[in-house]
Structures are given as C-alpha cells and as structure tokens.
C-alpha angles and dihedrals in degrees: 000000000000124000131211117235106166141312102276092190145341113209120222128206113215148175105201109045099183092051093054104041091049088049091055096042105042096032095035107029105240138145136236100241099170137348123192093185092180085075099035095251125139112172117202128201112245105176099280096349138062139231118221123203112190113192113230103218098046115073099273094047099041092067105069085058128222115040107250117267150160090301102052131010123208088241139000093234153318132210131218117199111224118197089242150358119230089170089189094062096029088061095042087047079055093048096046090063103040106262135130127231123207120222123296119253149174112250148169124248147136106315093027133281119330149138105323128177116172121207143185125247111202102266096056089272100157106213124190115210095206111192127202125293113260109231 
C-alpha cells in the first residue's frame, strides 16, 4: 500500500517566467531553489514543497502542448496551508501588492475545515491559502 506523506511538488506551465516567479516569491513568499533555464525549469521553495514553473516555449514546457489560457487552465486549483490565518493582514498583505483576494470561507481539506481564501496568480492559477482547523 502506499501511503501519502506530503506533495512534494506541482509543476506549472507557464508563458511569462519573470512574472511568475516574481508573483511566487514576492506574494507568496517563496524562494527561487534552482533554475535550469536551458530547459525552461525554475524550481520555488514552498515549506516543504516546491513550485515548478516550466517555461512553454523552451523543451520541457513544449511538450505538454498549447500554453494555458482562458479556455483551459493547467489545473483547477492547489492549496497551500499557512500556519495561520489572520484574514485582516492576509488580505492587506494582498492588497499591498496588488492582488485580489476572493471571499473567506469555511472549507474542507486535509486536516479537516478551516479558514480558506482563494487567489489568482497571473497566468489564471487559481491558489487556495487553507488555515488551520478550529478545534
């Protein structure tokens, strides 16, 4: 049987690579860990996972075909815990850089329902902030 530890990565296609990368480091807080930009990978530091951005037009990224666009996303969502959700400044941290966060909301996940805003990233990535469960 195998059993489920963690996501160790997701993996993003992408078409603007600076954009992104200065989204997820400067919104999110991650940091660039490793970048093979021969092949178009630049791999982020999410806790204990990481976030891959694969450029389209460079080898890794051309072969999952078509850049994702309006009508179709590379995934309908992720979600990242966060240690805790202090909705007031998360959403002032948000506003500060210029994103928009959609409504708060109790919702189910891993380790049970709790505190959950969902954003977008600038390519249409949906991303879901999950807080810790109320006991």
């Amino acid at each position: 049987m195998i059993k489920i530890s963690a996501i160790d990565h997701i993996v993003l296609r992408v078409v603007d690579v600076e954009a992104m990368i200065a989204f997820y480091t400067t919104v999110l807080g991650c940091s660039l860990e490793r970048s093979e930009p021969e092949q178009g990978l630049y791999q982020l530091r999410a806790g204990s996972a990481l976030i891959d951005l694969v450029a389209v037009h460079l080898p890794l990224g051309q072969q999952g075909g078509c850049a994702p666009g309006k009508e179709g996303r590379n995934l309908d969502h992720f979600c990242l815990r966060i240690e805790s959700c202090d909705e007031a400044s998360l959403r002032a941290h948000l506003r500060n850089l210029g994103v928009e966060a959609g409504p708060s909301t109790q919702r189910y996940g891993a380790e049970g329902r709790g505190p959950s805003i969902y954003i977008g990233d600038p390519e249409g990535n949906i991303i879901e902030f999950k807080g810790p469960v109320k006991s």
